[in-house]
Short mmCIF file of the C-alpha atoms (twelve columns), coordinates in Angstrom:
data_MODEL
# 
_entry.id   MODEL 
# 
loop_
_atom_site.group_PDB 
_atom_site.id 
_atom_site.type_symbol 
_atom_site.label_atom_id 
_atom_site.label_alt_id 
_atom_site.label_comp_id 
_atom_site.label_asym_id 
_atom_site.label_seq_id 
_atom_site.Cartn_x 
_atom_site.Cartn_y 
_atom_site.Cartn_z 
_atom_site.pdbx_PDB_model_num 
ATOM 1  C CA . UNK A 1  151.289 111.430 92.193  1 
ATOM 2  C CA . UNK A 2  151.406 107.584 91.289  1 
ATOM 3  C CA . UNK A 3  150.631 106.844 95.255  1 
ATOM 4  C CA . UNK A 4  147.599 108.890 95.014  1 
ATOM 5  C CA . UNK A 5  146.047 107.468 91.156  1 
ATOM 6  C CA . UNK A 6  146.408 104.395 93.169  1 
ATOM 7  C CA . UNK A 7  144.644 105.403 96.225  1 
ATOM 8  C CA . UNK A 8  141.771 106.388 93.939  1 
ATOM 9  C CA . UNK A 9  141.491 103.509 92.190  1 
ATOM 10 C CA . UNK A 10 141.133 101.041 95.423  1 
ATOM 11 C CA . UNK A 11 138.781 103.225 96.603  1 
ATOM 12 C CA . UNK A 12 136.831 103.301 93.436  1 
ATOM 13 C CA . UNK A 13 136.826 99.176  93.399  1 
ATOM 14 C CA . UNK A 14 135.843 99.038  97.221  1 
ATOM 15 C CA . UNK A 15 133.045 100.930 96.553  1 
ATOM 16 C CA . UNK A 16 131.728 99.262  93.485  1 
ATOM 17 C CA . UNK A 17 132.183 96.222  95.341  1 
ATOM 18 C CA . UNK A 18 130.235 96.466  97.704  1 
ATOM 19 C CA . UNK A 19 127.663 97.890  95.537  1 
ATOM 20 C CA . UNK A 20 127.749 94.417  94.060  1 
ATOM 21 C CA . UNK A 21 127.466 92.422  97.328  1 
ATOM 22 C CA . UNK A 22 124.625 94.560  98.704  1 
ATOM 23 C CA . UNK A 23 122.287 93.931  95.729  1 
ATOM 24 C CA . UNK A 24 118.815 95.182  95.424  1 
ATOM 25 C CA . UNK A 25 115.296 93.728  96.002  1 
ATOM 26 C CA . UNK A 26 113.591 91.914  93.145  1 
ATOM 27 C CA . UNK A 27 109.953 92.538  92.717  1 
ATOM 28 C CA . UNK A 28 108.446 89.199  91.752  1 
ATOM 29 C CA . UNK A 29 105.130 90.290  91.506  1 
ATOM 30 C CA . UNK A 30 102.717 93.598  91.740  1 
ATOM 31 C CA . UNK A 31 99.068  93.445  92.009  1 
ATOM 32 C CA . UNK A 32 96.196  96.755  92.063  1 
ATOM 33 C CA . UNK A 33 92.733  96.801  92.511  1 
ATOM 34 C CA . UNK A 34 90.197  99.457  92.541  1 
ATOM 35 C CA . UNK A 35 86.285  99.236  92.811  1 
ATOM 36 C CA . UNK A 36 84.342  102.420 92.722  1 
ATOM 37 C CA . UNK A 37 80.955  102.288 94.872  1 
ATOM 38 C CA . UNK A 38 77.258  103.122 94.456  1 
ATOM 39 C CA . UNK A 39 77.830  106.203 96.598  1 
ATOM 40 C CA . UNK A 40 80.971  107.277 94.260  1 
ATOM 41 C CA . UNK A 41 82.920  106.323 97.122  1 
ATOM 42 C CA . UNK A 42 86.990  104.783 95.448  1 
ATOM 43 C CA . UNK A 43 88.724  101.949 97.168  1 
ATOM 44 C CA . UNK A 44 91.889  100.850 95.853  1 
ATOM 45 C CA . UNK A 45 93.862  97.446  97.222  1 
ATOM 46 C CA . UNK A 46 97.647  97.305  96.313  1 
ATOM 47 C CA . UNK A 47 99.921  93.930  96.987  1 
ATOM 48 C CA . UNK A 48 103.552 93.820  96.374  1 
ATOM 49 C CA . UNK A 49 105.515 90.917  96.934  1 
ATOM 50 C CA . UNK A 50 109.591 91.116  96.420  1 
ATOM 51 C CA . UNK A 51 112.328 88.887  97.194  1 
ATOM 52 C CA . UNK A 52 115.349 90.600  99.225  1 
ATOM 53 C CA . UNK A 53 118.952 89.604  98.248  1 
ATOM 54 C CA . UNK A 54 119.446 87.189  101.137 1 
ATOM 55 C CA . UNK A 55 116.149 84.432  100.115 1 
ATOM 56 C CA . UNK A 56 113.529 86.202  102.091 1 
ATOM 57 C CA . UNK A 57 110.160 87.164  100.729 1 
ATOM 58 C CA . UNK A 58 108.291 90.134  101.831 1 
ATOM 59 C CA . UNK A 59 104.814 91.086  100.931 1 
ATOM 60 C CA . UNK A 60 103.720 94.924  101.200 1 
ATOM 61 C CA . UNK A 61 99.596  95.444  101.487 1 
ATOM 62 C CA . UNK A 62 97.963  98.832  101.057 1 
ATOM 63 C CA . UNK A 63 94.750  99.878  101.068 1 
ATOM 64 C CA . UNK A 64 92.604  103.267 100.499 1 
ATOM 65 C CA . UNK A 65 89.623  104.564 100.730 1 
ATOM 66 C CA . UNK A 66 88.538  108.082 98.935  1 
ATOM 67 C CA . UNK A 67 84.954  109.058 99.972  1 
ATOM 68 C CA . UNK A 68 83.748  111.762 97.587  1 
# 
């Protein structure tokens, strides 16, 4: 029983380790625009820049168009 508690519990840490070393992208900044036209026609322009855990920057453009 005590071999198994401590099986569980080195798992458990492993695991929430590397949870920690993995990390999670940090948006550092989050733009939206959206003009409507004469003929009712919708565009929207989104830009979302985030920084990854290892330094590097990546920037996301999207863009639609919604024609009535």
């Amino acid at each position: 029983m005590k071999n198994h508690i401590i099986k569980s519990c080195l798992a458990t840490s492993v695991l929430a380790v590397s949870f920690l070393l993995v990390g999670c992208a940090h948006e550092i900044s989050h733009e939206k625009r959206t003009t409507v036209g004469r003929d009712g026609t919708v565009k929207s322009q989104e830009r979302t820049v985030t920084e990854q855990p290892d330094g590097t920057i990546t920037r996301k453009d999207e863009s639609k168009k919604v024609s009535p």
